[in-house]
C-alpha positions as CSV (number, residue, x, y, z in Angstrom):
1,X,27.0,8.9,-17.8
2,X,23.7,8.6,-16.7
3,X,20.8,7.3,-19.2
4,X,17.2,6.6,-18.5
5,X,15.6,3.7,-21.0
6,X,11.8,3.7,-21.0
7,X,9.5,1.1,-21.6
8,X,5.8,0.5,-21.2
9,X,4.0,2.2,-24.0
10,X,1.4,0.9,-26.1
11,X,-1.8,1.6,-28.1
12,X,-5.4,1.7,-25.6
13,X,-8.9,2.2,-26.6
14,X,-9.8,5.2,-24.2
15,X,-10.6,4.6,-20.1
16,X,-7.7,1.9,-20.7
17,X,-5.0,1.3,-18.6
18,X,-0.5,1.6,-18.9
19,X,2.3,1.4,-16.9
20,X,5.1,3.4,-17.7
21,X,8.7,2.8,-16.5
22,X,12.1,4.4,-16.5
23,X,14.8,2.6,-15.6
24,X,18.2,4.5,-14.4
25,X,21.5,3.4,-15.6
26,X,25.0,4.7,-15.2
27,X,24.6,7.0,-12.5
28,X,26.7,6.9,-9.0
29,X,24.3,8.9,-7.2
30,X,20.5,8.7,-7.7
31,X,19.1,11.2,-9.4
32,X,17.0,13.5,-7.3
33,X,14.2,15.4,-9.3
34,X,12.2,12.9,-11.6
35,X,9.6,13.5,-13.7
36,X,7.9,12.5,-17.0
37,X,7.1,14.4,-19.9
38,X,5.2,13.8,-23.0
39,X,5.0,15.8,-26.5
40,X,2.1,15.2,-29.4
41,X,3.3,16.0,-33.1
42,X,3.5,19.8,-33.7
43,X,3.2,20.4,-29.7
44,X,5.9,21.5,-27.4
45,X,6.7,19.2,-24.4
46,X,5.0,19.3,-21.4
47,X,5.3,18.5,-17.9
48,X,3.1,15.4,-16.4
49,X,4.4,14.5,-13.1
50,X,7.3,14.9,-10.9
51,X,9.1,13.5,-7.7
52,X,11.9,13.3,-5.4
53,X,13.0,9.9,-3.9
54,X,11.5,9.4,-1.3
55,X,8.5,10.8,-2.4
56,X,7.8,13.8,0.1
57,X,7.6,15.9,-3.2
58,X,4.7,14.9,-6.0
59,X,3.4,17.2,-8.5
60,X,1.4,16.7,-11.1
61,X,0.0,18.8,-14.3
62,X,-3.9,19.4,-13.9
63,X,-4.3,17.1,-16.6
64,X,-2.9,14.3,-15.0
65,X,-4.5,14.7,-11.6
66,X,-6.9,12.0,-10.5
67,X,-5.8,9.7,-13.2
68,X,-2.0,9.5,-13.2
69,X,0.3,8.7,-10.6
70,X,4.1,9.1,-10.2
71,X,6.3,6.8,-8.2
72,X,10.0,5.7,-7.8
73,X,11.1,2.3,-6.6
74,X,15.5,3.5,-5.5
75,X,16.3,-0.3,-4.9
76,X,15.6,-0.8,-8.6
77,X,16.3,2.4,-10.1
78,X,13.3,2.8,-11.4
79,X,11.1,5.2,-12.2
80,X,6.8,4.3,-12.7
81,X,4.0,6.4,-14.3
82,X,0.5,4.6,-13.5
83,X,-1.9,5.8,-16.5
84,X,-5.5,5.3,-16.1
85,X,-9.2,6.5,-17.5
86,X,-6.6,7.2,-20.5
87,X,-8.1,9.8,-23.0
88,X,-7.2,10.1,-26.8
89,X,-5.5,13.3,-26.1
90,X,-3.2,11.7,-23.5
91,X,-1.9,10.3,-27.3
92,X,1.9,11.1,-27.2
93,X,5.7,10.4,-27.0
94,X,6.2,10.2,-23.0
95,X,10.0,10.7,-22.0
96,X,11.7,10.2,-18.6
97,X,14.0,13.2,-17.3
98,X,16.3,13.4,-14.0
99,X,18.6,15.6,-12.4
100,X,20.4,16.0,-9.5
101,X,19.4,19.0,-8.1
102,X,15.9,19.8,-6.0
103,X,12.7,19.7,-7.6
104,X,11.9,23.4,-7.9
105,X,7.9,22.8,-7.4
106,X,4.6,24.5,-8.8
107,X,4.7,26.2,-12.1
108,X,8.3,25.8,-12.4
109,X,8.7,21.9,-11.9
110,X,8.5,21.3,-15.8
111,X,11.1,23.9,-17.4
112,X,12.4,21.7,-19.8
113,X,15.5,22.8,-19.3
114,X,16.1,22.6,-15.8
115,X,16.6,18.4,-16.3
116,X,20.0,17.5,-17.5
117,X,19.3,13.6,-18.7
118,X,16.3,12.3,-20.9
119,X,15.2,9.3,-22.1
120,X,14.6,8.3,-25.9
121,X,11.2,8.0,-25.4
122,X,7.8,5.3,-25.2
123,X,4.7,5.9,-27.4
124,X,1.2,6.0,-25.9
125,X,-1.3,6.4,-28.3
126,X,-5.4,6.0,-26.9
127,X,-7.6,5.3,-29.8
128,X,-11.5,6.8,-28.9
């Protein structure tokens, strides 16, 4: 059975600096389609950025672009989501998500439901 811990969260003052990660466990094959989501209170969950492993596919939400940046590390299983210039609405619950099939790309790279296996979760929360 596959999980994904996450780790890396913390409170910034805004324009700071995190490093997320997302470490894979339990899997035979690595997971194909990676991405990271995060959800505020009384929000629904949104797409940040997504990959495949060896990179040739990155997409990122407009709100992300510029500041975030995905990236995958197989040989450790891991997972990374560089944060910087963070804003106070950037505040949320980030969560890790995999799945083994392709990456579908544009608009459709952050259905929800589309990624089989999810992490429990890291906390950013960027104080103005």
């Amino acid at each position: 059975q596959v999980q994904l811990v996450e780790s890396g969260g913390g409170s910034v003052q805004a324009g700071g600096s995190l490093r997320l990660s997302c470490v894979v466990f339990g899997h035979t094959y690595t997971p194909y389609c990676m991405a990271w989501f995060r959800q505020a209170p009384g929000k629904e969950r949104e797409g940040v950025a997504a990959m495949t492993p060896g990179g040739g596919f990155t997409y990122y939400a407009d709100s992300a672009k510029g500041r975030f940046t995905i990236s995958r590390d197989n040989t450790k299983n891991t997972l990374y989501l560089q944060m910087n210039n963070l804003k106070p609405e950037d505040t949320a619950m980030y969560y890790c998500a995999a799945d083994y099939r392709n990456c579908r790309g544009g608009s459709s790279t952050f259905v929800v439901a589309d990624f089989g296996y999810w992490g429990q979760g890291t906390q950013v929360t960027v104080s103005s």
